[in-house]
PAGUDO-857131 format. One line per 4 residues: number of its first residue (from 1); their letters; for each residue x, y negated, z of N, C-alpha, C. Coordinates in Angstrom, 2 decimals, always signed. Layout:
N
NUM = A = X,Y,Z,X,Y,Z,X,Y,Z | ...
END
This chain:
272
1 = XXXX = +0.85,+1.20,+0.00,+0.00,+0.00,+0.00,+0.88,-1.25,+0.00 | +0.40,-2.25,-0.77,+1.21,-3.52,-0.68,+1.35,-4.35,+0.10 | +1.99,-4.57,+0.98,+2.11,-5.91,+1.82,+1.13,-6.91,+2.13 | +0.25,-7.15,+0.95,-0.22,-8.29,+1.10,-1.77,-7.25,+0.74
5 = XXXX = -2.09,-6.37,+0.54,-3.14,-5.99,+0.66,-3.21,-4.76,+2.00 | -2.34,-4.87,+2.51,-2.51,-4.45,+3.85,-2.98,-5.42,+4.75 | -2.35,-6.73,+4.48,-2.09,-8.09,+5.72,-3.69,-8.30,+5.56 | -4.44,-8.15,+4.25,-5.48,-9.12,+4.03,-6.51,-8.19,+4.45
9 = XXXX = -6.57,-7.14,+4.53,-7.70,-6.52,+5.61,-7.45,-6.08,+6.86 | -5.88,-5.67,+7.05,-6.06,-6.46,+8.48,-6.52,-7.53,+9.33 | -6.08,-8.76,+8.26,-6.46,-9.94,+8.78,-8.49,-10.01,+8.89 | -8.19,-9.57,+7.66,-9.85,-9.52,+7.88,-10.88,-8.45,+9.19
13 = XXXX = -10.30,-7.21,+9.47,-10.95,-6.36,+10.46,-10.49,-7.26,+11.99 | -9.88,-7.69,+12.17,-9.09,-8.72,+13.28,-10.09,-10.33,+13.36 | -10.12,-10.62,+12.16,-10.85,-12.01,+12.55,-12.35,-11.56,+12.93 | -13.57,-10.40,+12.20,-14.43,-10.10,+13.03,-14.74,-9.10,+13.77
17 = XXXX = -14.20,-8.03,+14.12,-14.28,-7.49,+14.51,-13.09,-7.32,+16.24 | -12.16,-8.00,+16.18,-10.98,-7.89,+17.08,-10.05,-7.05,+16.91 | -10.12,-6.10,+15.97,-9.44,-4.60,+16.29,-8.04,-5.32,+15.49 | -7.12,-4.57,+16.51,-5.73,-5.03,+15.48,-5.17,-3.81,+14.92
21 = XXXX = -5.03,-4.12,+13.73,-4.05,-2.52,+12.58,-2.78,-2.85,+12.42 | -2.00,-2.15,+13.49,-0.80,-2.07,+13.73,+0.44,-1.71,+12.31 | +0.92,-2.16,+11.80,+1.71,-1.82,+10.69,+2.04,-0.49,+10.54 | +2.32,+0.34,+11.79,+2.70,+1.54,+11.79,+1.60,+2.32,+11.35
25 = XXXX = +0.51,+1.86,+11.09,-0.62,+2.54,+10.78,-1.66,+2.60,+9.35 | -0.23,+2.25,+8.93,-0.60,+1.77,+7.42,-0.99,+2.97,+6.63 | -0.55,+4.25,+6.96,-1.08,+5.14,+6.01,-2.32,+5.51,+6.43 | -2.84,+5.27,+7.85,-3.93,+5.92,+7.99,-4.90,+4.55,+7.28
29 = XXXX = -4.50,+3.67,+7.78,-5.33,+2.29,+6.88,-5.84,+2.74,+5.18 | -4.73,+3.33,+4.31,-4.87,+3.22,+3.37,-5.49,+4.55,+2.90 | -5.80,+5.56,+4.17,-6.56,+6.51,+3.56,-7.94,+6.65,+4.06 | -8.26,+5.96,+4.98,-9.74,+5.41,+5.35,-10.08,+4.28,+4.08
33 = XXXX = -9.27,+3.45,+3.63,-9.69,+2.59,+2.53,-9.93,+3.67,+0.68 | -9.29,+4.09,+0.98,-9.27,+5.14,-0.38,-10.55,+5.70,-0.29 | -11.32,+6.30,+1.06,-12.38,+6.70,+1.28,-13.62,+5.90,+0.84 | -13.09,+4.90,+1.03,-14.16,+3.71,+1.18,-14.29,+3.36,-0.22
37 = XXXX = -13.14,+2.99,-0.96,-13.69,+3.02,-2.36,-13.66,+3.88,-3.33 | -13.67,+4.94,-2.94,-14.25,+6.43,-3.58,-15.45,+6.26,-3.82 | -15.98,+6.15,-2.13,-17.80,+6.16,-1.90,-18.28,+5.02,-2.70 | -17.68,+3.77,-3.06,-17.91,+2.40,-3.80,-18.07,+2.24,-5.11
41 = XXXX = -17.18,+4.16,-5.65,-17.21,+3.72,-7.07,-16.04,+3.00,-7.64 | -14.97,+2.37,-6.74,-14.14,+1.69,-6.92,-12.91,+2.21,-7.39 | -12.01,+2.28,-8.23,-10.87,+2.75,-8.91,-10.21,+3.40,-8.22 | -9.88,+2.46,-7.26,-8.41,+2.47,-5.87,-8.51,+1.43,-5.03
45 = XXXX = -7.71,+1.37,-4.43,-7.51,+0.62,-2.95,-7.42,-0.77,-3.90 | -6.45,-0.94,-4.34,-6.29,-2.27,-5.30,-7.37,-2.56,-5.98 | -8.60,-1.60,-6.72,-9.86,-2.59,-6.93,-10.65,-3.21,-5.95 | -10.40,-2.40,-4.69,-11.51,-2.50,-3.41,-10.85,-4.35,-3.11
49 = XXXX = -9.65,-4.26,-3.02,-8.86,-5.57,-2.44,-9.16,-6.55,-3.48 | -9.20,-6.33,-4.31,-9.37,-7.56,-5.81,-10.89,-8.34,-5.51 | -11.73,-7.13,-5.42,-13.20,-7.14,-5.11,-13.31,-8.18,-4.03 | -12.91,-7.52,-2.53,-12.97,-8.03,-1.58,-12.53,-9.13,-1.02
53 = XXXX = -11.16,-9.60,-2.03,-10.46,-11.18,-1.50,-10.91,-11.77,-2.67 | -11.70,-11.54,-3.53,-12.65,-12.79,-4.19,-14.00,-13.18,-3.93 | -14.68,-11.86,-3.61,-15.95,-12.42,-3.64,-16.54,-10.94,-2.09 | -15.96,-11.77,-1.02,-16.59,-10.56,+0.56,-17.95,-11.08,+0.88
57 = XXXX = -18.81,-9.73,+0.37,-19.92,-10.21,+0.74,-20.50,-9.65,+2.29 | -20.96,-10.27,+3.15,-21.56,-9.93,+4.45,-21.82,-8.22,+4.13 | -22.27,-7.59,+3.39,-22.48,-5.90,+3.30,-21.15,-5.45,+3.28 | -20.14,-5.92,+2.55,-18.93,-5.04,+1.62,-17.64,-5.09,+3.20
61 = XXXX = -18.20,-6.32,+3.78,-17.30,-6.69,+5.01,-17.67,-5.59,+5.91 | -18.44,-5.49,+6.26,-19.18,-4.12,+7.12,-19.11,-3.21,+6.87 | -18.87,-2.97,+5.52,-18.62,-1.65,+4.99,-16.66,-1.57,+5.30 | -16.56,-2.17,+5.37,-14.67,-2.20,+5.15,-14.75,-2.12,+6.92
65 = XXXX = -15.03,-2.38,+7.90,-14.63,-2.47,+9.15,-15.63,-1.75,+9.94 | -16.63,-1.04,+9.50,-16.91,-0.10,+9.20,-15.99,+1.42,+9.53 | -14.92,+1.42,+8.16,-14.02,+2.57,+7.79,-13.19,+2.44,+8.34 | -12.87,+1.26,+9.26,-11.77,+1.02,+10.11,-11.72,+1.58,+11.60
69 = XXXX = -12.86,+1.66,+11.69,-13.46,+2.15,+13.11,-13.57,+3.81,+14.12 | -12.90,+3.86,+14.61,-12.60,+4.92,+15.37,-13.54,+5.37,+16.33 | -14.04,+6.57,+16.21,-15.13,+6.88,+16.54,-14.75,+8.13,+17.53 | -13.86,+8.08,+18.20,-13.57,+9.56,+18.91,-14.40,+9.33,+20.22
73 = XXXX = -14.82,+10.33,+20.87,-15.42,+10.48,+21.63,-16.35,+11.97,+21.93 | -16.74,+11.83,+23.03,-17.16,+13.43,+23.59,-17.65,+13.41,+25.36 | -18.62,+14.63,+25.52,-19.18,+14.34,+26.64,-18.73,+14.40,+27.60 | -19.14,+13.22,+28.78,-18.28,+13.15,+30.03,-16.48,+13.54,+29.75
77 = XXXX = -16.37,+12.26,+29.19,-15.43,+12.16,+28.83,-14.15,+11.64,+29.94 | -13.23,+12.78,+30.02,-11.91,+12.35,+31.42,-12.93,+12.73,+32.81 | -14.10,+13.11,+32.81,-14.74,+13.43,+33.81,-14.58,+12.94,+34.90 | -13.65,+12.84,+35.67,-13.41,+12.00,+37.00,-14.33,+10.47,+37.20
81 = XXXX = -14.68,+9.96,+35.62,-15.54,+8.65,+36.20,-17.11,+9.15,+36.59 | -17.22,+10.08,+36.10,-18.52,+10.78,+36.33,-18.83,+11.36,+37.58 | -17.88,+11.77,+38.11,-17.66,+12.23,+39.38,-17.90,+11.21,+40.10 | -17.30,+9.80,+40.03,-17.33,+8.58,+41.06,-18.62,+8.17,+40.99
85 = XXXX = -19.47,+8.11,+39.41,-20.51,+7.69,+39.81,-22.05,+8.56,+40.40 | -21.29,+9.55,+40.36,-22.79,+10.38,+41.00,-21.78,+10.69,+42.47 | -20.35,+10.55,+43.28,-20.43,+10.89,+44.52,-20.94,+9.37,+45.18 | -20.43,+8.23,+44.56,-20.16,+7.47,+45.37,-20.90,+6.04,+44.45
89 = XXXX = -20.60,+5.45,+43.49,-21.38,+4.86,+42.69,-23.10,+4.10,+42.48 | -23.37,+5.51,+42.36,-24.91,+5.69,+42.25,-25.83,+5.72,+43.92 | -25.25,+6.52,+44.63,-25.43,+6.46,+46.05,-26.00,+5.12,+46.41 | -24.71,+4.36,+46.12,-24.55,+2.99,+46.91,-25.40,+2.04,+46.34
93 = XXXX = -25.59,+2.14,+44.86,-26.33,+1.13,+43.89,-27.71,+1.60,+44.30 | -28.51,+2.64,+44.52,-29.61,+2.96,+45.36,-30.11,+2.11,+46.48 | -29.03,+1.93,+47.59,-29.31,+1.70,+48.96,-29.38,-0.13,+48.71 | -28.55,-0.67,+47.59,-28.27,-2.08,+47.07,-29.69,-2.40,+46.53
97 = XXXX = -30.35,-1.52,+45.47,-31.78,-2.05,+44.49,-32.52,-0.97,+45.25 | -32.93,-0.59,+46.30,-33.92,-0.18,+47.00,-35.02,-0.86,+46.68 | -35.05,-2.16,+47.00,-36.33,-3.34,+46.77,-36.30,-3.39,+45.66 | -35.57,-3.81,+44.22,-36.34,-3.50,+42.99,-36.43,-2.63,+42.24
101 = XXXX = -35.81,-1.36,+42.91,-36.31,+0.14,+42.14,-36.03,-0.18,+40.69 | -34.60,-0.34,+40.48,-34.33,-0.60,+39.11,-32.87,-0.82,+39.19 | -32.28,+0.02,+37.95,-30.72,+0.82,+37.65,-30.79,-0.01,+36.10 | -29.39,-0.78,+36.00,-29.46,-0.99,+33.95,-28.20,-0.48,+34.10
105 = XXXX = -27.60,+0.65,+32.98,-26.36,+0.62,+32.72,-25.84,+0.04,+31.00 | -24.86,+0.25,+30.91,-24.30,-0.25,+29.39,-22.96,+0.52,+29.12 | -23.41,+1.29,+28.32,-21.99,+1.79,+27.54,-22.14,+0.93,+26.31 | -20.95,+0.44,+26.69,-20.65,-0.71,+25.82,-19.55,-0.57,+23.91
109 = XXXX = -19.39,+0.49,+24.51,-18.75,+1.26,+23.13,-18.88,+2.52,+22.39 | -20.25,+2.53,+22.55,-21.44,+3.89,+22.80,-20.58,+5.17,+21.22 | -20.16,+4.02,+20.31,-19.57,+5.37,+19.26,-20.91,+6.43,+18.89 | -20.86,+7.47,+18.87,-21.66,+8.40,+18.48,-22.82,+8.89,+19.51
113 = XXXX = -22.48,+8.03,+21.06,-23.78,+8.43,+21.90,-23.24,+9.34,+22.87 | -22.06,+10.18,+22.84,-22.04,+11.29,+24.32,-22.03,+10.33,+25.23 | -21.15,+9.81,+25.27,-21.00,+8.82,+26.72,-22.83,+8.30,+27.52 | -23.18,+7.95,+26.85,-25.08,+7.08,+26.87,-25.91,+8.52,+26.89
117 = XXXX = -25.48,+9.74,+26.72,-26.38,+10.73,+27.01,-25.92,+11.32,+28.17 | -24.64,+10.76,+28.85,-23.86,+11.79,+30.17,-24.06,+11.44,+30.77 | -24.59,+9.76,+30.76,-24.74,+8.93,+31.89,-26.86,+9.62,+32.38 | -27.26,+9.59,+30.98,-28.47,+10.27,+31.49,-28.94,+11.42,+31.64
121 = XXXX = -27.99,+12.39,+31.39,-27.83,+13.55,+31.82,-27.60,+13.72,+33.48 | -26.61,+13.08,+34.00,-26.04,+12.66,+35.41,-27.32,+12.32,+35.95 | -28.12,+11.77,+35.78,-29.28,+11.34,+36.87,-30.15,+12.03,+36.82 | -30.73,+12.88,+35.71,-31.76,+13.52,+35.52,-30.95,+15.07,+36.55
125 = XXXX = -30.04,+15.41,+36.83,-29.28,+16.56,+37.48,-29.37,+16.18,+38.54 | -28.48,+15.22,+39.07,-28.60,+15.11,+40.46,-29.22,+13.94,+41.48 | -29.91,+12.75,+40.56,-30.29,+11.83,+40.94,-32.34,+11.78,+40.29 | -32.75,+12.95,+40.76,-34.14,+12.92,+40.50,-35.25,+12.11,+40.73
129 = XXXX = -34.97,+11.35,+41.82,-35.29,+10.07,+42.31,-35.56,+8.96,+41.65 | -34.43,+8.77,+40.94,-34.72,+7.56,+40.81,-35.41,+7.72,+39.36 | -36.09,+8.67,+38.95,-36.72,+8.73,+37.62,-38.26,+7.99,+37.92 | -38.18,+7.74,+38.58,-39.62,+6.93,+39.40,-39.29,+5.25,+39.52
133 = XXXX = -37.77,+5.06,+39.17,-37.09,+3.59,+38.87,-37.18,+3.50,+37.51 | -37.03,+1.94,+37.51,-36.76,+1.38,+36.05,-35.76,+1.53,+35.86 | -34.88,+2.44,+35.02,-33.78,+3.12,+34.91,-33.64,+2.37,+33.12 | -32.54,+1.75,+32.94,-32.05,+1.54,+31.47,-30.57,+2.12,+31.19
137 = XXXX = -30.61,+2.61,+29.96,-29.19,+3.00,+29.61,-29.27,+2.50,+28.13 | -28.03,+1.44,+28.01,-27.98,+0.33,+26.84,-26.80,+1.26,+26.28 | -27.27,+1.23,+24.81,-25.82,+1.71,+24.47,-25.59,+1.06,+22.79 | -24.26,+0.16,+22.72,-24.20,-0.52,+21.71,-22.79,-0.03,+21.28
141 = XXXX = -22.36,-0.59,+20.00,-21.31,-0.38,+18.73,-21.29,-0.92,+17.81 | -20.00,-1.23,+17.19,-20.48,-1.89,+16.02,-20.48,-1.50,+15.06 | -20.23,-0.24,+15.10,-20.56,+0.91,+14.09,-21.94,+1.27,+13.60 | -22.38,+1.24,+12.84,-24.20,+0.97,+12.68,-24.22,+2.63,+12.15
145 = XXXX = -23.10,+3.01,+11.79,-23.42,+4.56,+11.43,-23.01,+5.89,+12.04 | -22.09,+5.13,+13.64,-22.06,+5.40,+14.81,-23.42,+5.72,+14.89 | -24.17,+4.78,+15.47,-25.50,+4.25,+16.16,-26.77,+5.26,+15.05 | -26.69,+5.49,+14.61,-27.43,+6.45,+13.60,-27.42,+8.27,+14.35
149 = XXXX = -26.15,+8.23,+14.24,-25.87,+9.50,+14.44,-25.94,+9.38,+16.01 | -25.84,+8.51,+17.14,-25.99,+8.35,+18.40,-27.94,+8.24,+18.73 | -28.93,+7.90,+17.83,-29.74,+7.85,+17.84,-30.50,+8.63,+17.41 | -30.14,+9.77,+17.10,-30.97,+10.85,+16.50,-30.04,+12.12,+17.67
153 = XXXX = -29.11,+11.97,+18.37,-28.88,+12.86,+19.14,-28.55,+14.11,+18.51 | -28.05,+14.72,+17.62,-27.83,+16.28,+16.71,-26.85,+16.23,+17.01 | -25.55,+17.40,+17.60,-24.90,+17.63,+17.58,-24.63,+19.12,+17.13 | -22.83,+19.18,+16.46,-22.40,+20.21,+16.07,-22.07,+21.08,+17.40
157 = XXXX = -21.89,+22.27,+17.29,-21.24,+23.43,+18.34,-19.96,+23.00,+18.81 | -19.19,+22.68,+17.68,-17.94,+21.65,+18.28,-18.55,+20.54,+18.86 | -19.14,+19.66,+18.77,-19.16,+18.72,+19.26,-19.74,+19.00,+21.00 | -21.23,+19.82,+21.26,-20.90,+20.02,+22.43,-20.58,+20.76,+23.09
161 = XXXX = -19.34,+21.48,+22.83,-18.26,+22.41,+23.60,-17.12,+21.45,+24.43 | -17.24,+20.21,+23.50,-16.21,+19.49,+23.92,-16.91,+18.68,+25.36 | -16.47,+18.95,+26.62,-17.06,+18.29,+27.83,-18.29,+18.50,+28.50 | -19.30,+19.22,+27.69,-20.78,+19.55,+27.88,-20.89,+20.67,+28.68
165 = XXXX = -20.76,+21.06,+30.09,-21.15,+21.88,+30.37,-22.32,+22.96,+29.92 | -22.60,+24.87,+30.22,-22.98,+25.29,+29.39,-24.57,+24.91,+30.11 | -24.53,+24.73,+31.44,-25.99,+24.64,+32.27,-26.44,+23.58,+31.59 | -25.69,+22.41,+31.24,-26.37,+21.49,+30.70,-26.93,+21.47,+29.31
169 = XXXX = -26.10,+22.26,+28.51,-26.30,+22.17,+27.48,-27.80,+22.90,+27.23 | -28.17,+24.01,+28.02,-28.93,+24.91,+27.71,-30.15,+24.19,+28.53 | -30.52,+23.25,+29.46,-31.32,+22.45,+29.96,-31.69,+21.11,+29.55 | -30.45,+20.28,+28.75,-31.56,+19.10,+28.28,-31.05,+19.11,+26.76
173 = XXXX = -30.95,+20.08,+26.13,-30.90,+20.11,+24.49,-31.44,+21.43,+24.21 | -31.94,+21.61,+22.82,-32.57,+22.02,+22.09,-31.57,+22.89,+20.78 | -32.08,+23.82,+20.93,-31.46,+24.13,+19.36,-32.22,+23.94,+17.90 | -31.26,+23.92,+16.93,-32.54,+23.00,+15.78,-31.42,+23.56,+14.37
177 = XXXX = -31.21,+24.65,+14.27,-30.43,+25.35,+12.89,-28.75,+25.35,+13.52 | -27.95,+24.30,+12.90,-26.74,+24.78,+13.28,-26.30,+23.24,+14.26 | -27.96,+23.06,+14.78,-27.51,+21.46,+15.38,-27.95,+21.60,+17.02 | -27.45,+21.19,+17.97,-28.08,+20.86,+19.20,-28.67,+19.77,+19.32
181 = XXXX = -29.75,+19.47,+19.63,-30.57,+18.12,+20.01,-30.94,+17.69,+21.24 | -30.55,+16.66,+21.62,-30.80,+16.40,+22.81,-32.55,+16.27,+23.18 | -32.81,+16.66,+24.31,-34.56,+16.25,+24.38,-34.63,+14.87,+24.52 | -35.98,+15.10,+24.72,-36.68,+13.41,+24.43,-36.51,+12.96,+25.39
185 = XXXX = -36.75,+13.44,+27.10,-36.90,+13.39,+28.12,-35.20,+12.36,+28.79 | -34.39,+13.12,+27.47,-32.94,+12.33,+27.92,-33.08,+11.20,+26.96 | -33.65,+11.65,+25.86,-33.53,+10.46,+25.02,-33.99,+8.99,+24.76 | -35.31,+9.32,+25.60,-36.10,+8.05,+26.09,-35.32,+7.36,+26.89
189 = XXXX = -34.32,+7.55,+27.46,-33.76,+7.02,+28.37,-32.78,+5.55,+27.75 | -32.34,+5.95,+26.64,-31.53,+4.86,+25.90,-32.08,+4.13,+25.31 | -31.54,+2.67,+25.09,-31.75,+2.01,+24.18,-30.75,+2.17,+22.87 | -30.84,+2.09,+21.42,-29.14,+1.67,+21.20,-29.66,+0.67,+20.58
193 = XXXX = -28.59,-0.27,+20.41,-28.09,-1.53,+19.66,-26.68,-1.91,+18.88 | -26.77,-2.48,+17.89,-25.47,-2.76,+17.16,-25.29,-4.08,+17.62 | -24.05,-4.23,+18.25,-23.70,-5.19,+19.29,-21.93,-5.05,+18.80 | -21.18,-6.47,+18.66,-19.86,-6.67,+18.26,-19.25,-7.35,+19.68
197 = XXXX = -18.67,-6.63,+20.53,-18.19,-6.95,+21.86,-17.27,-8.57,+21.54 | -16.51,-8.91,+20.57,-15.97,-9.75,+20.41,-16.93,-11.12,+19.92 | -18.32,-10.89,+19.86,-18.74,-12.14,+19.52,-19.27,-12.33,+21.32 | -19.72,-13.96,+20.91,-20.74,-13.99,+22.44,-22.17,-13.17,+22.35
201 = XXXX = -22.08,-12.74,+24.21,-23.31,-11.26,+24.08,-24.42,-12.57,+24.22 | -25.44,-11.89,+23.60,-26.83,-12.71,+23.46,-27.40,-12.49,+24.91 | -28.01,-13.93,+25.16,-28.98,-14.05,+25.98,-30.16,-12.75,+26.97 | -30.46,-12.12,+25.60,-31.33,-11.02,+25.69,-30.76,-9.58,+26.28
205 = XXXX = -29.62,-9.61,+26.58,-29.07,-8.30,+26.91,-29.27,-8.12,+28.25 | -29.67,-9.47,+29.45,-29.83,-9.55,+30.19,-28.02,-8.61,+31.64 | -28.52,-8.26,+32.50,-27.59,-8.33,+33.69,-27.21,-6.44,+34.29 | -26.49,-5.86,+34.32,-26.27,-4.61,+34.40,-25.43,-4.18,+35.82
209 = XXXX = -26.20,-3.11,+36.48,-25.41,-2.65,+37.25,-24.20,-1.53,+37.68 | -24.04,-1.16,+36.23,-22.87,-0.27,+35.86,-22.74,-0.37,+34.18 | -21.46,-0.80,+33.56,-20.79,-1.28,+32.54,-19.81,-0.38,+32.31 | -19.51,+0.70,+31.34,-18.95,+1.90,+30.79,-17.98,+0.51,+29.81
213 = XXXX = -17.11,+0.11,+29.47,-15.89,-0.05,+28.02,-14.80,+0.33,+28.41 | -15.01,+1.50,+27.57,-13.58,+2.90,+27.39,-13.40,+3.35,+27.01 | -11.86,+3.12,+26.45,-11.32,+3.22,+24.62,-11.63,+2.46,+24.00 | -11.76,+0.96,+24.22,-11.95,-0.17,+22.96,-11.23,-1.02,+23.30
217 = XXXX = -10.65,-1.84,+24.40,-9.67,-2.75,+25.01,-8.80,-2.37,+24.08 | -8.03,-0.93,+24.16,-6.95,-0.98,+23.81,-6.44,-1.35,+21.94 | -8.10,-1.43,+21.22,-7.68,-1.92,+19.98,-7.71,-3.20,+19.70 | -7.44,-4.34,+20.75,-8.23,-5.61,+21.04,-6.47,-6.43,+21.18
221 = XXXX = -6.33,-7.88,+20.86,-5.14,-8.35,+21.02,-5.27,-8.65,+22.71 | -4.48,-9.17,+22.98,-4.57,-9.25,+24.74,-5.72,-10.55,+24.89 | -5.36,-11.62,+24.11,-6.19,-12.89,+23.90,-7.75,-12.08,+23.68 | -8.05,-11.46,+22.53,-9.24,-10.99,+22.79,-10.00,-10.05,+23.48
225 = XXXX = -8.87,-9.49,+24.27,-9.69,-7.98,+25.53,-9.73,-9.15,+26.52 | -9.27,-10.38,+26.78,-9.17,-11.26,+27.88,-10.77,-11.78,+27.86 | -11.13,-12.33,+26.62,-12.33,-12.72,+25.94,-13.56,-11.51,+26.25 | -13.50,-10.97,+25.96,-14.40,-9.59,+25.98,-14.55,-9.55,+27.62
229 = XXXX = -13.48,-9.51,+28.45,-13.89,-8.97,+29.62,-14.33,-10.14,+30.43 | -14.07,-11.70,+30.26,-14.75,-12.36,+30.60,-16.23,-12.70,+30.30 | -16.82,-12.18,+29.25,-18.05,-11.84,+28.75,-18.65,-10.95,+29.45 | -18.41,-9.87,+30.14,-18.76,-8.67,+30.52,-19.38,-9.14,+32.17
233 = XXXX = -17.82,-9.98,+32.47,-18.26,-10.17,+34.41,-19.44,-11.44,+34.35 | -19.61,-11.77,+33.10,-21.24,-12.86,+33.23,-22.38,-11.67,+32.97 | -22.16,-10.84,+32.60,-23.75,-9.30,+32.67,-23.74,-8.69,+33.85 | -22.34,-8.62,+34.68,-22.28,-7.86,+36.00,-23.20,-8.47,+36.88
237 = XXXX = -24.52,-7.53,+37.60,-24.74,-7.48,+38.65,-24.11,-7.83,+39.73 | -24.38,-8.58,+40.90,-23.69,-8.10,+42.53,-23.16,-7.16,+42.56 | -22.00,-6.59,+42.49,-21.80,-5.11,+43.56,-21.80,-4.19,+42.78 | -22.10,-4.75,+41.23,-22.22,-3.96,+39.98,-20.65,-3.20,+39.88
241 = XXXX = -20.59,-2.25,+38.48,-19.25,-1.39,+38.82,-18.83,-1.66,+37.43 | -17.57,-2.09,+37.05,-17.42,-1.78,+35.89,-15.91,-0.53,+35.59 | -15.55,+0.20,+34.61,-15.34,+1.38,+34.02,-14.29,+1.20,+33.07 | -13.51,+1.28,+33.20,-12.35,+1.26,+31.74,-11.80,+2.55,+31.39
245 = XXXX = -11.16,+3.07,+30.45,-10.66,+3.97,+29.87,-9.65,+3.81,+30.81 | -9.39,+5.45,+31.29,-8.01,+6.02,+31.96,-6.89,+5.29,+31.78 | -6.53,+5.17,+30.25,-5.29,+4.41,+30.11,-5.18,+2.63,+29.73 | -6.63,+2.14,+30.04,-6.36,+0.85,+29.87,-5.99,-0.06,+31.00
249 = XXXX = -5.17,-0.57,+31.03,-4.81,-1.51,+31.62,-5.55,-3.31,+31.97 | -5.93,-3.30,+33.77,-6.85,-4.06,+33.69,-6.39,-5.52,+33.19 | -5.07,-5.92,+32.99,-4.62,-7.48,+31.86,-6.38,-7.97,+31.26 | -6.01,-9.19,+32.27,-7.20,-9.87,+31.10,-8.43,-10.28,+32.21
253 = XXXX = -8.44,-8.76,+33.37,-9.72,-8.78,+33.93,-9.74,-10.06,+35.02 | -10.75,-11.14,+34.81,-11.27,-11.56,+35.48,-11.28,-12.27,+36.86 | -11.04,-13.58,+37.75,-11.26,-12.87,+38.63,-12.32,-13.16,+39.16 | -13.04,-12.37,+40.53,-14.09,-11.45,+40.65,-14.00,-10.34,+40.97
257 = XXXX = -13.45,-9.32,+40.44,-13.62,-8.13,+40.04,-12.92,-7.53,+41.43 | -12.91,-6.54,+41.75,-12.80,-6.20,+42.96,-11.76,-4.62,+42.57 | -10.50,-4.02,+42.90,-10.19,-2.83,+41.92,-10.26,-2.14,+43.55 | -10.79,-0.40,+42.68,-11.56,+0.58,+43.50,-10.93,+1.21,+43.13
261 = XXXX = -10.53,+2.48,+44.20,-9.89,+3.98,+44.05,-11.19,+4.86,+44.58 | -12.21,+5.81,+43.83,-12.51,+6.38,+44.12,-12.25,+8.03,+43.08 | -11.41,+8.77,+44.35,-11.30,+9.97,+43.81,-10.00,+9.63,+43.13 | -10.58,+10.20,+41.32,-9.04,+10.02,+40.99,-9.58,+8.75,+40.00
265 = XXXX = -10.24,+7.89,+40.32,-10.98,+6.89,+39.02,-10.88,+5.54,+40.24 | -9.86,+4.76,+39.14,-9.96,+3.57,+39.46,-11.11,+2.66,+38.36 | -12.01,+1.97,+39.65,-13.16,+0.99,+39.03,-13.33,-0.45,+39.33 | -14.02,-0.98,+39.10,-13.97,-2.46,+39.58,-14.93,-3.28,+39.61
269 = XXXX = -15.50,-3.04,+41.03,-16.23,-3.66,+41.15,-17.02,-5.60,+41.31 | -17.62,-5.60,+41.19,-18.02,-7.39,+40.69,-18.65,-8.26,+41.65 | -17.41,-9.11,+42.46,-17.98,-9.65,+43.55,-18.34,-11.07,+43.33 | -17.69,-11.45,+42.30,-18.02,-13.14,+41.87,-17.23,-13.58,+42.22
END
């Protein structure tokens, strides 16, 4: 790939989206783009770029950052945060919204949906209670074809082998040919939304008392995971918890934020 048609969709997945494409990552760049204008009809990478630095239309941009987008993920994922929030977490956020009988969470980098189905898997198991609360589980991406496949709930045999216990699997999913489906009973539970963590969050998303972003900081420049996480502690609840990926580093966070060792999961909670 050329220099300057590497720089120019980098530059471009970076100015809306935040994600930075590290130079070292140029071949995988240029074979997610080859993909992209295969599916387009497009010659090669060099028609897609000709196309795209003359005339980017709002679709073709989405479609390009889009193919840029890393979608790994799987259920109860690193497990230990799951653990914190059903020993100790959830407990406490109970005894806190007693009087308004009402839980919002947000996986905020929902990808394909395990994460936004573990969290409602987790309550429907051991938190039966509060199914009698106004219970929300928000789950956004800016992947719109993420959010497709997170909203219809089908998964492959690989997909839930990976983290899914077998009790669970065989209690809130369904079999449906060579697909598992999650039930409705879990599924009602979510919202999803296509939501770009790097713009400002709208008005309407309203205030959350547990905030899942993990595995997306780390594709973010420091200036913009700084941005992002100051966005986040204006949705935090009182006493609310927020969640980062194992290996992200809290740079950036806030202050407010309160850092928690529970178990083997450090969290951080939101004191103002």
């Amino acid at each position: 790939m050329r220099p300057e048609v590497y720089r120019f969709f980098a530059d471009l997945v970076q100015k809306y989206s935040g994600i930075v494409l590290k130079e070292e990552k140029t071949y995988l760049i240029e074979s997610r783009l080859r993909e992209l204008a295969r599916a387009l009809n497009y010659r090669d990478v060099d028609q897609l770029y000709q196309v795209a630095s003359k005339r980017l239309t709002p679709q073709l941009r989405d479609e390009i950052i889009e193919a840029m987008t890393t979608n790994e993920t799987y259920f109860f994922r690193d497990q230990h945060p799951f653990e914190a929030l059903r020993k100790e977490v959830i407990p406490e956020l109970k005894k806190l919204r007693a009087k308004e009988k009402e839980l919002r969470f947000w996986s905020a980098a929902a990808s394909t949906g395990q994460e936004a189905y573990s969290i409602a898997m987790l309550i429907h198991e051991y938190f039966p209670d509060l199914l009698s609360w106004r219970i929300q589980i928000l789950a956004t991406d800016i992947s719109q074809e993420a959010l497709k496949k997170a909203q219809k709930g089908a998964y492959s045999q690989i997909e839930v082998n990976r983290g899914l216990p077998v009790t669970f699997l065989v209690k809130y999913f369904k079999q449906n040919g060579a697909k598992w489906v999650v039930q409705d009973k879990i599924r009602k539970m979510i919202q999803f939304r296509k939501l770009n963590l790097v713009d400002p969050l709208p008005p309407t998303l309203g205030k959350f008392d547990v905030v899942f972003c993990r595995y997306v900081l780390i594709y973010f420049s420091p200036e913009v995971k700084a941005k992002v996480l100051k966005n986040i502690s204006r949705v935090m609840k009182p006493k609310g918890y927020l969640f980062l990926g194992a290996t992200e580093s809290p740079q950036g966070l806030p202050p407010g934020f309160k850092r928690k060792m529970i178990g083997r999961t450090i969290c951080y909670q939101w004191e103002g």
